[in-house]
N, C-alpha and C positions, 0 to 999 in steps of 0.2 A: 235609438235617440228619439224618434221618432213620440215613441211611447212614455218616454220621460216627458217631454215637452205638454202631450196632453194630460196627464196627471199633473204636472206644473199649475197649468191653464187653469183647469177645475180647482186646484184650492185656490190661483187667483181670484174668480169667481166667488166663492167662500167669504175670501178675504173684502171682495165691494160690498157681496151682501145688499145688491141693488133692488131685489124682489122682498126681501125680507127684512128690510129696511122701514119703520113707521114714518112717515112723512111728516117732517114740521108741522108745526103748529100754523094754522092761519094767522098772517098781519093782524096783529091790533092794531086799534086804533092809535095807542099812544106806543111804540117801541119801549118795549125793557129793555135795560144799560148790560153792560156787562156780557151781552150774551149778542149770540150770533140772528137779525132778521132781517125779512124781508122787504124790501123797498115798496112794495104796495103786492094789492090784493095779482095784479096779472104775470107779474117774476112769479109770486106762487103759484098759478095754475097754470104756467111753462111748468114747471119742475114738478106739477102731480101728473102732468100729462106725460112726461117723459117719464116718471117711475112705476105706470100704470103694468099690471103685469103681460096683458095682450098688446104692447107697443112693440111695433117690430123695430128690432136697429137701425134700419132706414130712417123709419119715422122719429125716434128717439134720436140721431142724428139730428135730422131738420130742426129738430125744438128745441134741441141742445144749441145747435148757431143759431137760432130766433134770439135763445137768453144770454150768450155771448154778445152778439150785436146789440141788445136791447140793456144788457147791466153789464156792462164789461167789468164795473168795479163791484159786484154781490157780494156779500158778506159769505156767502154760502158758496164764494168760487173753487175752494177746494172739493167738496162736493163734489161740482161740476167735475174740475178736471178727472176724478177718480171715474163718474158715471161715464166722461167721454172715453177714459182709458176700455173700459168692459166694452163699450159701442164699437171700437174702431175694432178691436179683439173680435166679438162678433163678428163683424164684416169682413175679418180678414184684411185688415188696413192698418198690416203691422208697421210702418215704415211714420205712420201717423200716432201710431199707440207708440211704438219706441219714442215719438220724440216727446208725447204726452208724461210719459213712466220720468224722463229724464226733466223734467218739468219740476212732477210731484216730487223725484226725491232731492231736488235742490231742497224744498222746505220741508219735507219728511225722510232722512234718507235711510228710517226702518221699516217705508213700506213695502210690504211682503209681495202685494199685487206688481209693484212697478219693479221692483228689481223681479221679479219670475218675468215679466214681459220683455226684459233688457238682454238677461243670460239666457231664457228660453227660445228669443227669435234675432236675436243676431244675427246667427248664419242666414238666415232667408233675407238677409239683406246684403250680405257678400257676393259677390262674383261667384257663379256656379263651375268656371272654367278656374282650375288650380294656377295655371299659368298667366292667369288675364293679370293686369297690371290693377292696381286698388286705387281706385278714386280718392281724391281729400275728403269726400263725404266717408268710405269705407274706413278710411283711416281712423276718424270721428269715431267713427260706430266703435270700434274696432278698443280705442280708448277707452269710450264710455262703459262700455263693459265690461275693462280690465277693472276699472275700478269701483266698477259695482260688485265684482264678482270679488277681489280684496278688500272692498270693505265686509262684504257679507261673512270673510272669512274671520276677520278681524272681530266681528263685532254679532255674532249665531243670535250669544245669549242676548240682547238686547233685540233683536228680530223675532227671535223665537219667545218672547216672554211670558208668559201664564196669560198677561193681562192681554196680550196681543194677540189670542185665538181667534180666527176668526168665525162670525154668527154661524151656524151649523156645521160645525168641523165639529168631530168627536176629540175628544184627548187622547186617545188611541191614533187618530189622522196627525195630529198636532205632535206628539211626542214622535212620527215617525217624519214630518217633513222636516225638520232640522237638520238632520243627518243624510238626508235625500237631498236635501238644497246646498248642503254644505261638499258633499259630492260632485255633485254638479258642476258647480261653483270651482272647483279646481279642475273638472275636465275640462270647464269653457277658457280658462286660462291656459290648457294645451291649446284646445283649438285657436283664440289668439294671437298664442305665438306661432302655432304654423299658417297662420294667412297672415302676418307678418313676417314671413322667411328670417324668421329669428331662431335659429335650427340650436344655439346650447338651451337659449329659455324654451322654446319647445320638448327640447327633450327632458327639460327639469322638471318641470310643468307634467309632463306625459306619467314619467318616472311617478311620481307624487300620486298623481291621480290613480295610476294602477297599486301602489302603496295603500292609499286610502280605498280603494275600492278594485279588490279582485275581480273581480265576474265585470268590469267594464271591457267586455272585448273590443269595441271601438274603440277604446284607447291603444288597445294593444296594437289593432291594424295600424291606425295614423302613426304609432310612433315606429312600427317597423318600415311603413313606407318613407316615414323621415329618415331614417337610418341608412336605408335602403339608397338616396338620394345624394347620399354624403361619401359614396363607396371610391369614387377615385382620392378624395381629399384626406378621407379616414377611412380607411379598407379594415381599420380592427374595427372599427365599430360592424362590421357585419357578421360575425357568430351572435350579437346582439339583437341583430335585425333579422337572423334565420331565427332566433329564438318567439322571435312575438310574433312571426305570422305564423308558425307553428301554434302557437297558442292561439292565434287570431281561428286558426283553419280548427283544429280538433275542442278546443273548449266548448260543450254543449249545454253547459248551464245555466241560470239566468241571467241576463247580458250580454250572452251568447249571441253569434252576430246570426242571422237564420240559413239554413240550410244550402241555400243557394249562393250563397256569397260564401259561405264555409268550402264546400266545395269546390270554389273558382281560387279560394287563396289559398286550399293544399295540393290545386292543381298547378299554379305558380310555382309554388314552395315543390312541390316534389320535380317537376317537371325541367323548370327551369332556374330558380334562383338556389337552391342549394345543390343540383350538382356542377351549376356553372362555377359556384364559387367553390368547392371543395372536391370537384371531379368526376365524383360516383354517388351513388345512394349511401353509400357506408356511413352507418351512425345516424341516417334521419329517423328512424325505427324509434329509436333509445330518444331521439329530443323530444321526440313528439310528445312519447310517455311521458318525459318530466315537464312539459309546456302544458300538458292536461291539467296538471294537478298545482302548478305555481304560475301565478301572472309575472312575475319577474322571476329571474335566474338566481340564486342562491350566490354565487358567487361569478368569477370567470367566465365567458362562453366558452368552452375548447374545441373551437373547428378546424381544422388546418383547412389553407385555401390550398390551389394547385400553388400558387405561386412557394408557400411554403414548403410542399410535396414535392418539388421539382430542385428546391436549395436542398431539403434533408437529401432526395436522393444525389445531386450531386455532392454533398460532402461524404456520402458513406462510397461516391465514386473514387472522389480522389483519398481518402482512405485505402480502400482497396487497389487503387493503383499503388500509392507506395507503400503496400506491404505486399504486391505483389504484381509486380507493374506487366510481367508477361499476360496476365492471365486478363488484367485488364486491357489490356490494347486487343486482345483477342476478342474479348463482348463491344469494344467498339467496331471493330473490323464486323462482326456477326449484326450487332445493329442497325448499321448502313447496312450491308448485303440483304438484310430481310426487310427492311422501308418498306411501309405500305405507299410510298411513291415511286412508282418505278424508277422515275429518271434519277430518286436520289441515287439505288438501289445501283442500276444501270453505268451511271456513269463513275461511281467507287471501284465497280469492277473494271472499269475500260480502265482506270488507274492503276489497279493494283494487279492486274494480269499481265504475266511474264517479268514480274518485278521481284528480288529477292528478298525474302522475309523470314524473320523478322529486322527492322534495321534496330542497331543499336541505344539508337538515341529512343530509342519507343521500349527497347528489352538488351537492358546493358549486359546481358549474357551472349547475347546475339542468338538465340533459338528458342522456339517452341518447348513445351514440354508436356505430355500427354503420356495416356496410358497407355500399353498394348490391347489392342480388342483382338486381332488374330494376323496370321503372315501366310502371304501364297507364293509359292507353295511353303508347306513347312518347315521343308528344310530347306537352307538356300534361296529364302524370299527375294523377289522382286517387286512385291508388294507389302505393306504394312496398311493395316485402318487401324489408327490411334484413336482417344479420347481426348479429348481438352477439357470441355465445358463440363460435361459429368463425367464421372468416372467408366459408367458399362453404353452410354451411346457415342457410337465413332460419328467423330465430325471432321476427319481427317484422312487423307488416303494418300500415301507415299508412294511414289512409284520409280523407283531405282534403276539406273544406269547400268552399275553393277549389280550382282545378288549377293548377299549376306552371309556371312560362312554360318556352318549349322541349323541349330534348331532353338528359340526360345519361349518359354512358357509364356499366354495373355499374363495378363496384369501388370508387368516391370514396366517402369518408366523408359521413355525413351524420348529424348530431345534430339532438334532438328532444326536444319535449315533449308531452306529450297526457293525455288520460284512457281506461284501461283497458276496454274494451267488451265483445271477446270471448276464449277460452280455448279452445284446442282443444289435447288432452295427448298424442295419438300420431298426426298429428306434434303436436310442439311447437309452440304457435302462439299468441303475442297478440295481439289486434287493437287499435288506440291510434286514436282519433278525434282527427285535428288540428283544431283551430277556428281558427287562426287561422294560415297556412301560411306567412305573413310575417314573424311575431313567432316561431312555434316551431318553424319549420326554420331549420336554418342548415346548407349545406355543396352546398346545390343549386347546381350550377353551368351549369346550363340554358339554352340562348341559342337565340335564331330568334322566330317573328313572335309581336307579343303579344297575337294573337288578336283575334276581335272585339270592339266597340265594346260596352261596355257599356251593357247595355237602360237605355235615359231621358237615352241623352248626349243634347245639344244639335245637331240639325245645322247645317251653315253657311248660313247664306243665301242661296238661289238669286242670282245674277246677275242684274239690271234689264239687261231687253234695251233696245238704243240705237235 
């Protein structure tokens, strides 16, 4: 911005044309009609002394209020106010050339010098604090610049006209500030409306300006910080708002904002404002790529926030719960038990220990259902470690009241009910106490001898020998 402004400045200068300028004719004696002169011989030699080329601003100041107090009504006051416009520019006495410029273009409103003074140094008239509240002078300013900057848009070719070059500008300078000033001219219209907190014309304004002029990357930062600021009220607007300081942070070509401030806004952007809003790095890689090469987005922004991330994953939850609502109450149960907070972790277990599971109303079969990983012993188990969650890792360990008749091969399903006993979290591991291996197993397919006789059978009666 910075570098626009002086380049403004210098064809301002161009445009006074205050060195290279030939100075009036000396007062005659008798005034010619029709035409513009001086009141006597000492108004003229205020005005060769203030055009002399070794007059410092200072001094061209003082002589400038000498011929102001001395001819307030000059015939040559427009003059004046143009020479006082370049004087106060010099000195750096923007706040006095602004209201000069706004002077001149009441009776000229295609001067090239006074409108480059109005949309060139506004902001150094603003409040430097984003948040300070705008003076009714600031407002003023604020105004007077909107509508320099829309008429300028409004009305190029009359400002920029053949006949309106200014003295030592090349046609090659002249053919190219048009398009520079017209640029401009719609960035300061963003800027505007964001020190007006008028946050849709800012953005429209913003929008426009990066339209007309890609390689503006200050426009790109202000309007992603505006974006940026609008996130609880309009949270879609922000894949829009990761889009431009991506482009703010990676775009290195001219306009480009410089190194160090590049740096600090894809240390933002990478850091903090896109994985807060979308969770993780995933996809900033790919924006950055397409924010290099396009000042605005092509179509959509497509980011999902967490907030989104967190509905998709709960509907593909409750999906899966009702097409298979055991298997779901089981990654809830696994969920809480693994909580990186313990006390959540903690106190699901002090609930669900020695408690009989599954309940119906969570698995309208009433059991578990898992694969076999192996049985101790083999034959005649009193152990099982099933499968739930994948197929070949046991997250399950049955421990039986009774043992099981026979022998059966891993892999066969086997559902279950029991009461929770023990918890072990790396591995993964419940332990389920069957009490009754009859009623709450189902799927053992176990065959061979049914063991011995249980203790207090009846024996058969000996044989009466004959």
């Amino acid at each position: 911005m910075n570098k626009t402004i002086i380049s403004l400045v210098a064809i301002a200068a161009l445009a006074v044309g205050l060195h290279a300028q030939t100075p009036a004719a000396a007062p005659a004696a008798a005034p010619a009609k029709n035409q513009k002169n001086w009141k006597d011989a000492a108004e003229y030699e205020l005005y060769s002394a203030i055009i002399k080329p070794d007059a410092t601003p200072a001094a061209r100041l003082q002589n400038l209020d000498k011929w102001k107090a001395g001819y307030p009504q000059s015939e040559y006051g427009d003059t004046r106010q143009k020479i006082y416009l370049i004087t106060y520019q010099a000195l750096n006495k923007h706040r006095e050339a602004f209201d000069m410029a706004s002077e001149i273009l009441k009776a000229d409103p295609n001067d090239l010098a006074s409108i480059q003074e109005i949309l060139g140094y506004v902001r150094a008239l603003e409040p430097t604090d984003p948040k300070a509240a705008l003076s009714p002078q600031n407002k003023a300013d604020l105004e007077a610049a909107e509508k320099v900057a829309r008429y300028l848009l409004a009305n190029a070719d009359a400002v920029f006209a053949a006949d309106k070059k200014p003295q030592g500008a090349t046609d090659a300078q002249w053919a190219q500030a048009k398009p520079t000033m017209e640029k401009f001219a719609q960035f300061t219209l963003g800027y505007i409306a964001v020190e007006q907190k008028d946050n849709a014309k800012a953005e429209a304004e913003l929008t426009k300006t990066l339209q007309a002029d890609a390689t503006n990357a200050q426009a790109s930062y202000m309007l992603a910080t505006l974006l940026l600021g609008q996130q609880k009220e309009h949270p879609d607007k922000m894949p829009f708002a990761l889009f431009e300081y991506a482009r703010a942070a990676v775009y290195d070509g001219p306009g480009a904002l410089d190194a160090k401030t590049r740096a600090s806004v894809d240390n933002f952007l990478s850091t903090k404002a896109y994985p807060t809003y979308h969770g993780s790095a995933e996809g900033l890689a790919e924006l950055k790529t397409l924010a290099k090469t396009n000042a605005l987005p092509s179509g959509e922004v497509k980011i999902k926030s967490t907030v989104d991330i967190a509905k998709e994953d709960e509907e593909k939850r409750q999906k899966a719960a009702a097409e298979n609502p055991m298997l779901a109450f089981w990654g809830e149960i696994k969920e809480a038990l693994t909580s990186a907070d313990a006390s959540v972790s903690d106190k699901y277990w002090e609930a669900m220990k020695g408690a009989g599971l599954p309940p119906k109303e969570k698995v309208p079969t009433g059991k578990f259902k898992g694969k076999l990983i192996s049985a101790t012993p083999e034959t005649r188990p009193k152990e099982l470690t099933i499968a739930i969650e994948k197929p070949d890792v046991a997250d399950v360990k049955l421990v039986l009241e009774e043992p099981l008749p026979g022998k059966m091969d891993p892999g066969g399903e086997i559902s279950f009910f029991g009461s929770a006993e023990e918890l072990s979290k790396s591995p993964y591991m419940i332990t389920f106490k069957i009490a009754d291996p009859k009623e709450d197993i189902e799927g053992w397919t176990g065959k061979g001898p049914a063991g011995p006789p249980r203790t207090g059978a009846k024996k058969a009666p000996a044989k009466k020998k004959e």
